[in-house]
N, CA and C atoms as a LAMMPS dump frame, in Angstrom:
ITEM: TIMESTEP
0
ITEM: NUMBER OF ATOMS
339
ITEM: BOX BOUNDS ff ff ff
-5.0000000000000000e+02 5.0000000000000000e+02
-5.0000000000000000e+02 5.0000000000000000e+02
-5.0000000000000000e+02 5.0000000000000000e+02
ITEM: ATOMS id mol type element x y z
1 1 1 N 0.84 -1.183 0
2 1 2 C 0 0 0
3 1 3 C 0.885 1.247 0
4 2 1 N 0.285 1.872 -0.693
5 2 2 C 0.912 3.832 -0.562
6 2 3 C 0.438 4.794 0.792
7 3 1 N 1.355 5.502 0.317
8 3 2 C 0.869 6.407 1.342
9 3 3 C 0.405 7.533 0.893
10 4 1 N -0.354 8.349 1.502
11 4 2 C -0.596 9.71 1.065
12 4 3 C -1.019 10.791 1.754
13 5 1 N -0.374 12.21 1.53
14 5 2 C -0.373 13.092 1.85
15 5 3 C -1.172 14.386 1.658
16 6 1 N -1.672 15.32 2.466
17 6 2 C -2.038 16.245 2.433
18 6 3 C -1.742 17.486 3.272
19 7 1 N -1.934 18.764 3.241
20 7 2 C -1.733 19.309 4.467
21 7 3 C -2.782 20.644 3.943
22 8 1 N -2.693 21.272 5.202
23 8 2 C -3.779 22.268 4.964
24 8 3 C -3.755 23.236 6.204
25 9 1 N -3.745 24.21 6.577
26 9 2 C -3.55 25.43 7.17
27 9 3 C -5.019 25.452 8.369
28 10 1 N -4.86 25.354 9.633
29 10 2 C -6.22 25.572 10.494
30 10 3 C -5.664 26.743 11.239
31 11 1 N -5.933 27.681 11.382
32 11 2 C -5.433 28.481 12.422
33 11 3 C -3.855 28.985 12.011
34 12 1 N -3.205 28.74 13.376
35 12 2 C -1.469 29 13.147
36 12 3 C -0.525 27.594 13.158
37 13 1 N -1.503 26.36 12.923
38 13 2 C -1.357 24.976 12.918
39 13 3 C -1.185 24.596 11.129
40 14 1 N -0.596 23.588 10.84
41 14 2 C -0.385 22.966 9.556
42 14 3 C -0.919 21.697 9.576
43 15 1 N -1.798 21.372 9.55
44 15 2 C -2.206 19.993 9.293
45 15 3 C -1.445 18.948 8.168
46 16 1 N -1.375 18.011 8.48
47 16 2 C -0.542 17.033 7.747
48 16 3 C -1.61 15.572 7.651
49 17 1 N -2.293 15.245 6.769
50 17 2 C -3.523 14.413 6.603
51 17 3 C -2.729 13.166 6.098
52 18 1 N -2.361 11.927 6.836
53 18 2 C -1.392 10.782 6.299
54 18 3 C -2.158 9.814 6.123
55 19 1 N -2.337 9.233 5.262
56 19 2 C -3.291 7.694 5.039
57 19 3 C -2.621 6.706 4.256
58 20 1 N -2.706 5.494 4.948
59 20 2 C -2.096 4.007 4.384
60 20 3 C -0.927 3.929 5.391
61 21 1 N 0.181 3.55 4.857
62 21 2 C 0.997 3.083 5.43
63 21 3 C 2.431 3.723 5.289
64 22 1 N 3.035 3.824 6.626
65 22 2 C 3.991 4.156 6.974
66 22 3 C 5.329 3.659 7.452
67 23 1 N 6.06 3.046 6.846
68 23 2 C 6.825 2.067 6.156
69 23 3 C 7.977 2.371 5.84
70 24 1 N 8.645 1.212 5.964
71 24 2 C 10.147 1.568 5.089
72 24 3 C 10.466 2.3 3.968
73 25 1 N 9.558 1.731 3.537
74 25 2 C 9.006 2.251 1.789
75 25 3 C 8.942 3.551 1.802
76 26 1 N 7.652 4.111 2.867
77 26 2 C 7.116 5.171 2.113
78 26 3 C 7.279 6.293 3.192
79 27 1 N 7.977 6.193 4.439
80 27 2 C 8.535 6.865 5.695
81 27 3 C 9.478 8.311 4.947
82 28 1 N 10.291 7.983 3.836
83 28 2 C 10.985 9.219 3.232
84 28 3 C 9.649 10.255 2.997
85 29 1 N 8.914 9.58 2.132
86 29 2 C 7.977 10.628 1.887
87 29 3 C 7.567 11.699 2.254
88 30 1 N 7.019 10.765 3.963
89 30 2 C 6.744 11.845 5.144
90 30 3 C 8.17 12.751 5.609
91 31 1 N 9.209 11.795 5.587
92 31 2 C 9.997 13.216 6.338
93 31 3 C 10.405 14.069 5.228
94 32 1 N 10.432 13.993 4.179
95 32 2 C 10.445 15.229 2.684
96 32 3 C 9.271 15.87 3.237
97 33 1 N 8.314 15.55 3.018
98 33 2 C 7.147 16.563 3.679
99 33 3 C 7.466 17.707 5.026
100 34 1 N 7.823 16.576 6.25
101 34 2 C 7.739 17.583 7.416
102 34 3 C 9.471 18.449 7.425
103 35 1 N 10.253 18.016 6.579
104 35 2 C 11.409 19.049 6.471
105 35 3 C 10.719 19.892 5.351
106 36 1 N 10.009 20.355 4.441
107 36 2 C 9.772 20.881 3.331
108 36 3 C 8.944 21.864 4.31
109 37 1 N 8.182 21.638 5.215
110 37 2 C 7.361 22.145 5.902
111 37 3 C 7.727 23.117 6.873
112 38 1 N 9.104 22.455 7.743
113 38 2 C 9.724 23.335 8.78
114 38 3 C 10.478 24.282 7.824
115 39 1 N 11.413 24.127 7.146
116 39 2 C 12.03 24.974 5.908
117 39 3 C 11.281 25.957 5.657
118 40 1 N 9.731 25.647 5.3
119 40 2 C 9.119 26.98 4.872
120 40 3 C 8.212 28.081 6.207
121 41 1 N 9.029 27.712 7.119
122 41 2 C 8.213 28.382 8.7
123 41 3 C 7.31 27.952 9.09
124 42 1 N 6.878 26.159 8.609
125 42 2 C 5.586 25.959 9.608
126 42 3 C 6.075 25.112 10.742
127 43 1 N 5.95 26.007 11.862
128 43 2 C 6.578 24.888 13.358
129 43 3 C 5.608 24.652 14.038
130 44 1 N 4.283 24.708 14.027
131 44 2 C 3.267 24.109 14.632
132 44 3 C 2.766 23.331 13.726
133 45 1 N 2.786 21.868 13.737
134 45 2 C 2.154 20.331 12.647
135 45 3 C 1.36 20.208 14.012
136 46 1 N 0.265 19.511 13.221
137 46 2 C -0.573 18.171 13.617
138 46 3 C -0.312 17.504 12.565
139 47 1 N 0.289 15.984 12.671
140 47 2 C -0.048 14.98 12.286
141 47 3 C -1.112 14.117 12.511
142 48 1 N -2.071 14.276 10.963
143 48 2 C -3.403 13.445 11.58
144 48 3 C -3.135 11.971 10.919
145 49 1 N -3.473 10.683 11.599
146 49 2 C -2.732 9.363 11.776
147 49 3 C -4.236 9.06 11.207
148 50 1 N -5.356 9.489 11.192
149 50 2 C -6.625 8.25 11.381
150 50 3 C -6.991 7.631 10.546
151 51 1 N -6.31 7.886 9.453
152 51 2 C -6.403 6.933 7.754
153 51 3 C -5.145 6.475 7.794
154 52 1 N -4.201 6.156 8.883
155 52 2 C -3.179 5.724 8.79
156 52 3 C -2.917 3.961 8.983
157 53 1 N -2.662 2.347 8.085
158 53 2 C -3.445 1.568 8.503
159 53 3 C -2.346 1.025 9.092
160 54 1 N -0.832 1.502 9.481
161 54 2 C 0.166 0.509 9.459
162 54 3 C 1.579 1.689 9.739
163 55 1 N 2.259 1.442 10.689
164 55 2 C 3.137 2.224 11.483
165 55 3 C 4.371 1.68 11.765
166 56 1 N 5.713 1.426 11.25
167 56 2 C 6.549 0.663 11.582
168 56 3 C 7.784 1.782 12.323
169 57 1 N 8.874 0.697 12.699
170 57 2 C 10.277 1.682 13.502
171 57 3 C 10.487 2.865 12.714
172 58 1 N 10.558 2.793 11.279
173 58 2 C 11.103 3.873 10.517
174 58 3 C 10.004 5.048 10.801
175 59 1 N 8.669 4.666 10.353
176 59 2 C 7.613 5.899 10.644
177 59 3 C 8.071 6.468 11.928
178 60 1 N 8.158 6.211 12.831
179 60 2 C 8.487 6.512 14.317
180 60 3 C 9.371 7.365 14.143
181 61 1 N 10.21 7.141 13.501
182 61 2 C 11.765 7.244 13.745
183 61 3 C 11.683 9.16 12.798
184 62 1 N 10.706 8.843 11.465
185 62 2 C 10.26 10.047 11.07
186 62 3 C 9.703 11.288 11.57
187 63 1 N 8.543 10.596 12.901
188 63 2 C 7.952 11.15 13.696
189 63 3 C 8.596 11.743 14.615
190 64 1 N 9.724 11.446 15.323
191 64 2 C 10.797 11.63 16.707
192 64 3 C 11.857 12.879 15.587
193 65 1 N 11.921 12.652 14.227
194 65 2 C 12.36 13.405 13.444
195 65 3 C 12.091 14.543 13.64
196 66 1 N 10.72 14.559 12.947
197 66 2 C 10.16 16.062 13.074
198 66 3 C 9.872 16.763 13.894
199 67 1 N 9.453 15.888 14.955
200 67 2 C 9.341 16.684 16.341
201 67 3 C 10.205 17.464 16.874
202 68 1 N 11.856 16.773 16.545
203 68 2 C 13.216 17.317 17.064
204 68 3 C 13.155 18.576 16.045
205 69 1 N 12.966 18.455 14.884
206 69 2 C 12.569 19.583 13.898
207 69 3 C 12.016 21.08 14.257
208 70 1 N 10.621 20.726 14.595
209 70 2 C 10.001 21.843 14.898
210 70 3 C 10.562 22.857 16.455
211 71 1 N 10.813 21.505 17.124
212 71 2 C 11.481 21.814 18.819
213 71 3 C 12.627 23 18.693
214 72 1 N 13.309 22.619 17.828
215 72 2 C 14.522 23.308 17.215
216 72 3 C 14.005 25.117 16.965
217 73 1 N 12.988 24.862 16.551
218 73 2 C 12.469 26.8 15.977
219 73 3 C 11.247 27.281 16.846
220 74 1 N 11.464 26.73 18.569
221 74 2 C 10.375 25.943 19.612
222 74 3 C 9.036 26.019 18.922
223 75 1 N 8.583 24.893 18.115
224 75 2 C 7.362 24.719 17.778
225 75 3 C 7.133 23.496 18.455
226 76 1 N 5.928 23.103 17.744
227 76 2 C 5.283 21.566 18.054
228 76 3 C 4.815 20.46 17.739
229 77 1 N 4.769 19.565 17.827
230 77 2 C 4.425 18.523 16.649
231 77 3 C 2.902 17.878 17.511
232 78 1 N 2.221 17.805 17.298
233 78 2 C 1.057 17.146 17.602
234 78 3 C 0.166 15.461 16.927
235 79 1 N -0.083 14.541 17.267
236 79 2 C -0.404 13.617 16.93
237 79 3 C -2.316 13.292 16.705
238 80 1 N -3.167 12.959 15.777
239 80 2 C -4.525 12.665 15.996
240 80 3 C -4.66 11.321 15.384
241 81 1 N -4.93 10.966 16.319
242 81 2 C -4.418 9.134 16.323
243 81 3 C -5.931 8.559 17.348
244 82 1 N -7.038 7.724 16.815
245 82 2 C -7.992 7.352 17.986
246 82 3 C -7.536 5.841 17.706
247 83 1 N -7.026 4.979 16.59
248 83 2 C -6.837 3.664 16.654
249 83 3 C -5.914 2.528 17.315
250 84 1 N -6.443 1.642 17.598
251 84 2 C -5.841 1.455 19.212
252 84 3 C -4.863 0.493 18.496
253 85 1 N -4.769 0.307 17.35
254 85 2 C -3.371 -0.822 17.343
255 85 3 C -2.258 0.204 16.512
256 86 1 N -2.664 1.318 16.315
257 86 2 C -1.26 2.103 16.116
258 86 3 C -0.981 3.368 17.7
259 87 1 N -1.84 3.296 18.289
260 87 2 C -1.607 4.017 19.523
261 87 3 C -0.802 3.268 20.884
262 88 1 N -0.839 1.857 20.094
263 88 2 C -0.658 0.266 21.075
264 88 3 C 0.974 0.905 20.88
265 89 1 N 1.207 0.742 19.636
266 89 2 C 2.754 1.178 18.917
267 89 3 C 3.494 2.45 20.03
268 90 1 N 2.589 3.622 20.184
269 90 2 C 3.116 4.498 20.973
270 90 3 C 3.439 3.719 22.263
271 91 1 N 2.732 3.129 23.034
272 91 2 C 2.619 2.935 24.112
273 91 3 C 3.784 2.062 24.727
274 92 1 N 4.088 0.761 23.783
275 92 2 C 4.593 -0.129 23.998
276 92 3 C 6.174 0.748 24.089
277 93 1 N 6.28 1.327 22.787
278 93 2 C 7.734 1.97 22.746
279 93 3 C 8.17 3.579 23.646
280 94 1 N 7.278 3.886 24.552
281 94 2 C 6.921 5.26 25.564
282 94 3 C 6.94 6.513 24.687
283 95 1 N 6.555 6.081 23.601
284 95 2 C 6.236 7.542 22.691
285 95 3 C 5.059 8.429 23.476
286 96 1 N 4.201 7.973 24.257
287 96 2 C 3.096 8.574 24.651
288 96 3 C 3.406 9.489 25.463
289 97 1 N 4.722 9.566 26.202
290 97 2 C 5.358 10.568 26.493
291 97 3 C 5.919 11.212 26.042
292 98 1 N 6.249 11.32 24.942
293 98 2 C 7.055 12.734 24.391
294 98 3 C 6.152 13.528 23.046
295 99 1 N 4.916 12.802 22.487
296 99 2 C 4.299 13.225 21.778
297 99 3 C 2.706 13.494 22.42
298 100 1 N 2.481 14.755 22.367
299 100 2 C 1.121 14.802 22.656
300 100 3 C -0.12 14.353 21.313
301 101 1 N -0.975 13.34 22.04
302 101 2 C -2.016 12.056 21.068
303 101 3 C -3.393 13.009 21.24
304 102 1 N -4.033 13.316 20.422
305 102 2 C -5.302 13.741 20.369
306 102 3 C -6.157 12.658 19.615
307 103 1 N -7.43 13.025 19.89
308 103 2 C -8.46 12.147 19.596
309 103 3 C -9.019 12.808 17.794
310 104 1 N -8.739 14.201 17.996
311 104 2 C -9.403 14.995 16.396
312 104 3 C -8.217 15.909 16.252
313 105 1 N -8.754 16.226 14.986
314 105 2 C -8.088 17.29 14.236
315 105 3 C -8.462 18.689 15.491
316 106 1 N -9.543 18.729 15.632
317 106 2 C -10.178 20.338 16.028
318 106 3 C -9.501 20.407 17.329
319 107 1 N -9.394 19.222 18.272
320 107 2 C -8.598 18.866 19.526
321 107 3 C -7.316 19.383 19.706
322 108 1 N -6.341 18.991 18.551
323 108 2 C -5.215 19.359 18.461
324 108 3 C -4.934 20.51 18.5
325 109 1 N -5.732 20.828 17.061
326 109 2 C -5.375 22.299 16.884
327 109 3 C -5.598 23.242 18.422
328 110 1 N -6.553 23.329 18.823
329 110 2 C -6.998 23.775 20.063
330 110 3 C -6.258 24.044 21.351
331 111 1 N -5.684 22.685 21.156
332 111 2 C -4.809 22.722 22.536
333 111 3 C -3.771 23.184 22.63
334 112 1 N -3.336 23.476 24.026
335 112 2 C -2.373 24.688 24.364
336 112 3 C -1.509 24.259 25.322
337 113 1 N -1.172 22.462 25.478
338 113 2 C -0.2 22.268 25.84
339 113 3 C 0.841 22.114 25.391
């Protein structure tokens, strides 16, 4: 399966819309995206996960990427993730601590931690 991308502007947030799979394969993709993204001054992402069907070390490894990314120009990286066998993924590996997990898009954006 592919992956695919979108992003779109809510507020002072960048949405990043990821669906399928996130993979050895297709993990460059995303981090061309979220460096293309910090490059052009967006340091507040939500990454929205919920069309996302499949999450491996490398996706992670993309994710811990960008986060260090945005941290760097103190922005933020945000996660909207409700499915419990890629949230299992956070948990098992203590990502749930260093990435803040929302339930929606509107959630994320919103919040002010």
């Amino acid at each position: 399966m592919d992956l695919s991308l979108s992003t779109r502007t809510v507020g002072d947030r960048t949405v990043v819309e990821v669906g399928g799979e996130i993979d050895v394969y297709t993990a460059p993709k995303l981090r061309e995206q979220l460096v293309e993204l910090v490059n052009d001054g967006s340091y507040h992402l939500v990454v929205d996960m919920e069309s996302v069907d499949f999450l491996d070390s490398t996706g992670l490894g993309v994710l811990v990427g960008g986060l260090k990314r945005v941290r760097a120009h103190e922005g933020s990286l945000r996660l909207v993730c409700n499915q419990e066998r890629i949230l299992k993924i956070f948990r098992i590996t203590g990502l749930t601590k260093v990435f803040p997990i929302h339930t929606s898009v509107e959630e994320a954006v919103n919040a002010t931690d």
